[in-house]
N, C-alpha and C positions, 0 to 999 in steps of 0.2 A: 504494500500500500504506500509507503514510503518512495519506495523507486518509481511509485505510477506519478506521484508527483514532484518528481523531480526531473521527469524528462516532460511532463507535460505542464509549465507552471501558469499559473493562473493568466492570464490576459493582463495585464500591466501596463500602466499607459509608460512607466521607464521602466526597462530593462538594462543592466547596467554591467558590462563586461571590463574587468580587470585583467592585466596581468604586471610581471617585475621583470624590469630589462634586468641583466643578471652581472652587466657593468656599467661606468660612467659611460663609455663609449658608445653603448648601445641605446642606453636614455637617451643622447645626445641627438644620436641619428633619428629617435623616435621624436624628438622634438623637433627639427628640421622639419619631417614627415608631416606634423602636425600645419607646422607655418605655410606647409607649401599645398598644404589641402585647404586652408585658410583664405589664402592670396589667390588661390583658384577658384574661389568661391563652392569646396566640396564640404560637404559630411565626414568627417575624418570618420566617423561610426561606420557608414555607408562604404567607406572604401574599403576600409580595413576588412569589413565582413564581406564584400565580395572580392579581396586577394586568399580571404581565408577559401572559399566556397572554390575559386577558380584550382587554388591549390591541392584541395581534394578532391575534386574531379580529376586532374590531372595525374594523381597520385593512385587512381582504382587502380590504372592499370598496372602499375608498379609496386603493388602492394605485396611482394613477398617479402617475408621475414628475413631472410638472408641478403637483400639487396639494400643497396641507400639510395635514395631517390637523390634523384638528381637531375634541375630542369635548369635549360641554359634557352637564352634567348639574345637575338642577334634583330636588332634595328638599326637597316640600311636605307638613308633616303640619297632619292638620283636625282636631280633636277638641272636642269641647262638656263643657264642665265645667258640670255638673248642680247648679243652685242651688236653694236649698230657696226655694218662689216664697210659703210662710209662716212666720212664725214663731210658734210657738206660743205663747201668753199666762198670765202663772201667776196661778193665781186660789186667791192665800193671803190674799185679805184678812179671811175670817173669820175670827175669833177661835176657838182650838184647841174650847174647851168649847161651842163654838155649832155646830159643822163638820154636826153630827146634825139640827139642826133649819130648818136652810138649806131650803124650799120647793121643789119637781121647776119651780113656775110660775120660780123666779129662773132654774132651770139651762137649762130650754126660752125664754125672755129670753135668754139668756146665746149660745145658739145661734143664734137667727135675729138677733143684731144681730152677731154674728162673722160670722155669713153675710154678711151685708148689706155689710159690711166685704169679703170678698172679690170682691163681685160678679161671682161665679161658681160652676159647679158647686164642691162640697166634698165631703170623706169626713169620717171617720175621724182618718186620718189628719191634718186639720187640726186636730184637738182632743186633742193628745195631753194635755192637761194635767186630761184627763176620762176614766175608767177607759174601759174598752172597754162593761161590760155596764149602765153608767149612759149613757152614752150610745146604745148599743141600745133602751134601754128611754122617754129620751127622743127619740129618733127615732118610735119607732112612737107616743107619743102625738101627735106635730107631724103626722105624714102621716092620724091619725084625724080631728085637728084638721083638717085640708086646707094647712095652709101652707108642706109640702114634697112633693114631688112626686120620687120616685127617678127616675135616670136611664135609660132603658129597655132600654139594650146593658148587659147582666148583666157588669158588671167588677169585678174585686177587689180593690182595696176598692170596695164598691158607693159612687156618686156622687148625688147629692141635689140638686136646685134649689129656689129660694126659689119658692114659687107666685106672690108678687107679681109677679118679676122677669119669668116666663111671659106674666104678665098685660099686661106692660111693650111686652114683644116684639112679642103679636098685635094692640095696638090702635096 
């Protein structure tokens, strides 16, 4: 009658679990444990008793007498931090009252040797330092010219090669 109520105790609105860390060392880390379930906004109650719960689960299947349990756990995080593979170039060196009479022949120069420089497809994107609709507009004269060639898989921002570099490849 005793053991029936000891493993089944009344409904309690606290239930209160103790134990004794067995050094200073061990108190200490168990206080650590506590700050940082704290700062995390947990249950130190709540965590505790589901490392307890996850530990014996883990532990059925290990449960021979002759054996010491023993659970090792390994967290690996992979993540790629996305670097900008250009840097865009600022092209202030005209003078503010001249900015109007700059030639389309400098700004199309100005893009097939930044290409040249990349050697590789480019967008857009690589030229932020050139409006969007000035550079549309010297695009489609370079591809009338023949000396860029769009990329053929329709991506957004659409991709552009140097027709020399083409040239380079097939011979």
């Amino acid at each position: 009658m005793v053991k029936q109520k000891m493993l089944d105790p009344k409904p309690r609105k606290n239930l209160i679990c103790n134990f004794r860390a067995p050094n200073i060392e061990k108190y200490n880390k168990w206080r650590k444990f506590k700050e940082w379930c704290k700062d995390n906004g947990l249950d130190i109650c709540n965590v505790t008793l589901n490392i307890t719960e996850a530990f014996m689960k883990g532990s059925e299947n290990f449960a021979l007498p002759d054996k010491a349990i023993q659970i090792n756990m390994k967290n690996e995080f992979y993540y790629q931090v996305v670097k900008p593979r250009r840097i865009p170039m600022a092209v202030n060196c005209v003078k503010k009252q001249f900015v109007h009479t700059v030639s389309s022949n400098l700004y199309e120069a100005y893009i097939i040797e930044k290409a040249r420089r990349i050697k590789m497809e480019f967008s857009y994107r690589d030229f932020l330092e050139l409006k969007y609709d000035a550079f549309r507009r010297i695009i489609v004269r370079l591809k009338r010219k023949g000396l860029l060639v769009p990329n053929p898989m329709r991506t957004r921002p659409q991709f552009y090669f140097l027709a020399e570099n083409l040239e380079k490849k097939k011979s």
